[in-house]
C-alpha positions as CSV (number, residue, x, y, z in Angstrom):
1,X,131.3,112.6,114.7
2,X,130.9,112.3,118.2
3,X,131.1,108.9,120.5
4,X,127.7,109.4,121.3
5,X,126.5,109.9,117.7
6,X,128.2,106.4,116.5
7,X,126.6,105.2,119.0
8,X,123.0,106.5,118.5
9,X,123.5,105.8,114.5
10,X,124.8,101.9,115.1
11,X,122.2,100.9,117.8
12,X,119.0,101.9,115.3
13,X,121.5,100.2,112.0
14,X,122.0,96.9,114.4
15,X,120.4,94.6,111.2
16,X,122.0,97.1,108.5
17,X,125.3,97.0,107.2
18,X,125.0,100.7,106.4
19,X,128.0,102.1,108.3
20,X,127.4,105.6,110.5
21,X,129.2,107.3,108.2
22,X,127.2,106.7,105.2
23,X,123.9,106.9,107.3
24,X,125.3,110.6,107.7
25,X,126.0,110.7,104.0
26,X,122.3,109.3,103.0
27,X,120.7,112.0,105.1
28,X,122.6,115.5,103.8
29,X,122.9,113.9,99.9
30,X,120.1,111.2,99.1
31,X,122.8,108.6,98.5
32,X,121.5,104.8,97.9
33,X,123.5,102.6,99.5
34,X,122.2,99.3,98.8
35,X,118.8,100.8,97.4
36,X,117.8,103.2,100.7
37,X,117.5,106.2,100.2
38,X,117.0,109.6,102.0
39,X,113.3,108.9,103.1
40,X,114.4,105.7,104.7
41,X,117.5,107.1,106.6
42,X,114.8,109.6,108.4
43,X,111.6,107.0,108.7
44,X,114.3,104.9,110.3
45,X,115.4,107.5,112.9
46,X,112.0,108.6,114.0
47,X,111.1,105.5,114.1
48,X,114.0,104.2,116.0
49,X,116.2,107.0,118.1
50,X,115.3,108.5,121.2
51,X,114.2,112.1,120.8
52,X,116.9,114.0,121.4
53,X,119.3,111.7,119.5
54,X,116.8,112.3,116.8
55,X,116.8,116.2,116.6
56,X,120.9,116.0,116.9
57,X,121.7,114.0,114.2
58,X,119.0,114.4,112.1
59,X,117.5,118.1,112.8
60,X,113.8,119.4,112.3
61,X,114.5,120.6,109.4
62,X,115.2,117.8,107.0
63,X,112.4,116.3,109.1
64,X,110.3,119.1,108.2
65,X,111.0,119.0,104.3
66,X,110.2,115.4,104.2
67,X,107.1,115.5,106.8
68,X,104.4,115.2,104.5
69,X,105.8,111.8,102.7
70,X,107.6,110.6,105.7
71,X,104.2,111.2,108.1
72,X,102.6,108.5,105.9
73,X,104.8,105.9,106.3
74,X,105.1,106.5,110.6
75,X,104.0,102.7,112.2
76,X,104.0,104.7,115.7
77,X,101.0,106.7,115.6
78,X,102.3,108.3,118.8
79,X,105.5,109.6,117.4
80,X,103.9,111.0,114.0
81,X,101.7,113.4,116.8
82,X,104.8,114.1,119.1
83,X,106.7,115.0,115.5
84,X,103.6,117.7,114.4
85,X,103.7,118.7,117.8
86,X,107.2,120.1,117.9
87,X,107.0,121.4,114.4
88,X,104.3,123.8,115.3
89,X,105.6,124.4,118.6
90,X,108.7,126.0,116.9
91,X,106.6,127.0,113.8
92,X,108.9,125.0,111.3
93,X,106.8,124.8,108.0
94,X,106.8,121.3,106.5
95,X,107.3,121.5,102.8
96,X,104.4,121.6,100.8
């Protein structure tokens, strides 16, 4: 894991004590540290990272896969369009 990475996964974790690692962990295996669980690890994210930290460390895919559940739960009404947006734009289905 990069510098820049750590850095990216402990600024949106500041009130967690998740560590990067298993942030990492939760998003490839649906681990449940302290109760969280896959879904959270990516609401957090989109909610929380700057774009491009966002499509590095978590990808449009897994964003994709977990769009229609996720998209429900977005507070920022803003980033829920910017996130449809890109996912047409580079015609990556969301799971049904």
């Amino acid at each position: 894991m990069t510098e820049k990475t750590r850095k990216a996964i402990k600024e949106l974790l500041w009130d967690s004590s998740i560590t990067e690692d298993d942030f990492l962990k939760m998003l490839d295996s649906g681990i449940r540290p302290d109760g969280f669980d896959r879904i959270w690890a990516e609401r957090r994210a989109i909610e929380g990272m700057r774009y491009y930290d966002l499509i590095e460390i978590v990808g449009l895919k897994r964003i994709a896969r977990d769009w229609k559940i996720l998209k429900k739960s977005i507070r920022n009404k803003t980033r829920v369009k910017g996130i449809d947006y890109v996912l047409r734009k580079y015609n990556i289905p969301a799971a049904g």
